[in-house]
C-alpha positions in Angstrom: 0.0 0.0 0.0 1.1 3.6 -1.1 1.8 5.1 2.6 1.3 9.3 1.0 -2.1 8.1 -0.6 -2.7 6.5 2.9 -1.6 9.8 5.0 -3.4 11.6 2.1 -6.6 10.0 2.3 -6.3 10.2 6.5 -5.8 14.2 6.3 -8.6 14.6 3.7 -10.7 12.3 6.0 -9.8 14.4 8.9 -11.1 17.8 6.8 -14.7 16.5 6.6 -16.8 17.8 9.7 -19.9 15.7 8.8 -18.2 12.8 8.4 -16.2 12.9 11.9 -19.8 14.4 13.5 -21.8 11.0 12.1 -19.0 8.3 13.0 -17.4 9.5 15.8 -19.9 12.0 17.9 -23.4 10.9 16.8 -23.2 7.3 18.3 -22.0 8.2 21.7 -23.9 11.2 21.8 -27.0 8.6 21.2 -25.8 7.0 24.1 -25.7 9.6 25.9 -29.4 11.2 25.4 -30.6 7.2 26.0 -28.6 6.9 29.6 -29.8 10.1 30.6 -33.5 8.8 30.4 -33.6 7.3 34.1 -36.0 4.7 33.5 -33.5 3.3 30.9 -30.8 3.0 34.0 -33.3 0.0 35.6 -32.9 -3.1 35.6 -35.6 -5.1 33.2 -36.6 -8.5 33.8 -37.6 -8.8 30.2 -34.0 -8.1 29.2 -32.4 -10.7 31.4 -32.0 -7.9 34.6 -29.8 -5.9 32.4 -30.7 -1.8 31.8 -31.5 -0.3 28.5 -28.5 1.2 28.6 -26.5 -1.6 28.7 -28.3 -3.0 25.7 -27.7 0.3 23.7 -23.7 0.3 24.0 -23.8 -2.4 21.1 -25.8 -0.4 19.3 -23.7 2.2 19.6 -20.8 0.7 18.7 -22.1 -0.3 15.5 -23.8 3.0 14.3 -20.6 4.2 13.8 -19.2 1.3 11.7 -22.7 1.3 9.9 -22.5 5.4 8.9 -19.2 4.8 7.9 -19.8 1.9 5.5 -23.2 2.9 4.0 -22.4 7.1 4.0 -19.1 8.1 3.8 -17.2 5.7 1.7 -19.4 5.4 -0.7 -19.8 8.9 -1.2 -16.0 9.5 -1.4 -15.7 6.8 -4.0 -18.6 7.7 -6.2 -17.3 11.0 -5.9 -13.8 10.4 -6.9 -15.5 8.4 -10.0 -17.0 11.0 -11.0 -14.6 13.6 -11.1 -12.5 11.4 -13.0 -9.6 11.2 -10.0 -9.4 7.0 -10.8 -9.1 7.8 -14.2 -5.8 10.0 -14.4 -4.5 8.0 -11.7 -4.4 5.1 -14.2 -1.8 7.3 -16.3 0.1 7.7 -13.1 2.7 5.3 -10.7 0.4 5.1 -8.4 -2.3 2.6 -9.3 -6.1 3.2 -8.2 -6.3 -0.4 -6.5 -3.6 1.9 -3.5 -6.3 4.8 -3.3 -9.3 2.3 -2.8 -7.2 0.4 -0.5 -6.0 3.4 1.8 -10.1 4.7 1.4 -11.2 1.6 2.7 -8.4 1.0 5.5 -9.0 4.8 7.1 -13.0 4.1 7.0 -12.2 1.0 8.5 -9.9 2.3 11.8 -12.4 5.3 11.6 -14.8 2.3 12.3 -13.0 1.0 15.2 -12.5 4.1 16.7 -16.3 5.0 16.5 -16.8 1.5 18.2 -14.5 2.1 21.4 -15.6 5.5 22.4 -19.3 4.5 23.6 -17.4 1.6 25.6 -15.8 3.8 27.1 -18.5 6.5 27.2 -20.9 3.9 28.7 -18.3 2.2 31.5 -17.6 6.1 32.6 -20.8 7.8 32.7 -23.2 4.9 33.5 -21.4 2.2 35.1 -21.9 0.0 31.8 -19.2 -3.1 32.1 -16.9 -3.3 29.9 -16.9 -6.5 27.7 -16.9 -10.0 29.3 -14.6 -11.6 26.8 -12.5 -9.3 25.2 -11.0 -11.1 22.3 -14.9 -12.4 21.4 -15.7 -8.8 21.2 -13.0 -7.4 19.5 -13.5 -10.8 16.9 -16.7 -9.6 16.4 -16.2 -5.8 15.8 -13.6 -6.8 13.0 -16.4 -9.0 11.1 -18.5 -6.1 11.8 -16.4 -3.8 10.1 -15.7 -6.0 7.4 -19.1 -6.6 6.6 -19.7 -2.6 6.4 -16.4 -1.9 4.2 -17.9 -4.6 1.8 -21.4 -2.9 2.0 -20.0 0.5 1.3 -18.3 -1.3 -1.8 -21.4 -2.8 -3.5 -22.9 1.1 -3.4 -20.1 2.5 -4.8 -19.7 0.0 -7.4 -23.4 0.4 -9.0 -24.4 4.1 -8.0 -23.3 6.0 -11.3 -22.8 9.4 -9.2 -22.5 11.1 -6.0 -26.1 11.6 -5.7 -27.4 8.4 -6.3 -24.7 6.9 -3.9 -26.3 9.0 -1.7 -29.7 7.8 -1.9 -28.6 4.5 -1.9 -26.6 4.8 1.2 -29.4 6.6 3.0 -32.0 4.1 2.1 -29.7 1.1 3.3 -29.1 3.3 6.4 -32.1 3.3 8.1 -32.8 -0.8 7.6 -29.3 -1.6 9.0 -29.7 0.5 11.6 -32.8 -0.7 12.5 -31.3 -4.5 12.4 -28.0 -3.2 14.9 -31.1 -2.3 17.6 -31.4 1.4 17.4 -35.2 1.6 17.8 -35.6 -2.1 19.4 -32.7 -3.6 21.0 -32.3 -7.0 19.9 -33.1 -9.2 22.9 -36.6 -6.8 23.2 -37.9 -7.9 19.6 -40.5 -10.4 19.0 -38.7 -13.9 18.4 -39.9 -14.5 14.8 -38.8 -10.6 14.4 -35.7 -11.7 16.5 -34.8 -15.0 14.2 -35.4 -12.4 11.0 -33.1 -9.8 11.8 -30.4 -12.2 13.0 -29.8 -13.4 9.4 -28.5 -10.0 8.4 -25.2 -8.5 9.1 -26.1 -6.2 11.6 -28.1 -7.8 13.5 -25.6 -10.8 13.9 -22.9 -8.4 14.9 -25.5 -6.8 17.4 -26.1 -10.6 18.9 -22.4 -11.5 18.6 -21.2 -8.2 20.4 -24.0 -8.5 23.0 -22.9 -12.3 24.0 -19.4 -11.3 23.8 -20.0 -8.5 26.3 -21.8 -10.4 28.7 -18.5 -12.5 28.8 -19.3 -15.7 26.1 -17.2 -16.0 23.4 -19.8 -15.4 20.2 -21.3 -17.8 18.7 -20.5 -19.4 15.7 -24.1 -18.4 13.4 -23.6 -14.7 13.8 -19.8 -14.9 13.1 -21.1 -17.2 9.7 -23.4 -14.7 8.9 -21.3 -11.8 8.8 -18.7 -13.9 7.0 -21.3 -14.6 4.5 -22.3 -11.8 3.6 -19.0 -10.2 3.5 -18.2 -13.0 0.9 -21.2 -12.2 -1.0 -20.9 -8.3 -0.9 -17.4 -8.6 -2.0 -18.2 -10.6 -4.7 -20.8 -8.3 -5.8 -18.5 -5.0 -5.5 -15.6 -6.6 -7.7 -18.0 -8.0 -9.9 -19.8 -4.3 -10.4 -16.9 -1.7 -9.7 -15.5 0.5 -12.3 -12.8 2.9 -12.2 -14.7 5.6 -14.5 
């Protein structure tokens, strides 16, 4: 990998307010607004004795990885398509296989950074424990992030511009989001709803995070399931992708 297009690609990341606001600030500040609800800080029989806010650290961790996959790097990819940057790099030394590769590593640790500051936000502020099993967790978060990066690929391979990828991104958005646990916490969904939502991505990292934190190492049918359809969307996105 080209380390300046790497420490190029970092800076320019670094430059973009709405991005850093919607990876790195909006999770934990969701986190935030749902601890400071104090019926969310009691325990609930229906969710095993744990607290709402307990459940919503997962989800938290994976809003992050899920903005950055379906919003961000899609749009910066489209939008280097578009303006014929992949193009001209062709004519150049540097090939545009290093420029997707340093795009998709810095969404990637941008990913992983949105994921450890609501741990730490949550063990801080409202006593949330940290994970049970560690190495199950951090397991988990990689698939995660894989499964995103490979997400965020598939858009930018078949959205012509910037503005579709846009669309695209938003109207995946809301589903996966919606499958981490944002509106319903996972364990709190009816089990047909429950069995459903497992079988996509995000809602087997939400499971495989959420047995991982309460100290189990995760199972293997989320970990499949993310490997799956990381497979899958890979496929897809080197199938579809074009450089102009």
């Amino acid at each position: 990998m080209n380390t300046a297009v790497l420490r190029t690609e970092a800076r320019l990341f670094a430059r973009e307010p709405g991005a850093l606001f919607w990876i790195l600030a909006f999770p934990p500040l969701l986190l935030a607004i749902v601890g400071a609800i104090p019926a969310f800080r009691e325990h609930q029989d229906s969710l095993g004795g744990l607290r709402l806010v307990d459940t919503y650290v997962p989800v938290a961790v994976l809003l992050g990885v899920i903005v950055s996959g379906t919003q961000t790097l899609p749009a910066g990819l489209t939008a280097y398509r578009e303006q014929g940057v992949l193009r001209r790099m062709s004519a150049t030394p540097v090939r545009p296989t290093a420029l997707l590769a340093s795009h998709m590593l810095v969404h990637g640790l941008a990913g992983v950074l949105a994921a450890l500051i609501p741990l730490l936000l949550g063990r801080f502020l409202y006593d949330v424990a940290l994970p049970g099993q560690a190495a199950g967790y951090a397991l988990a978060l990689l698939f995660a992030v894989a499964v995103a990066l490979a997400l965020g690929a598939v858009i930018s391979a078949v959205a012509p511009n910037l503005k579709i990828a846009t669309a695209i991104g938003t109207s995946v958005l809301f589903p996966m989001m919606f499958c981490a646990g944002v509106w319903v916490p996972l364990r709190a969904m009816p089990d047909l709803l429950a069995d459903i939502v497992r079988c996509t991505p995000f809602g087997a990292a939400s499971e495989a995070l959420g047995q991982a934190a309460a100290g189990d190492w995760p199972g293997w049918p989320p970990l499949l399931v993310m490997a799956a359809w990381t497979v899958v969307l890979s496929a897809a996105a080197v199938r579809w992708f074009r450089w102009e």
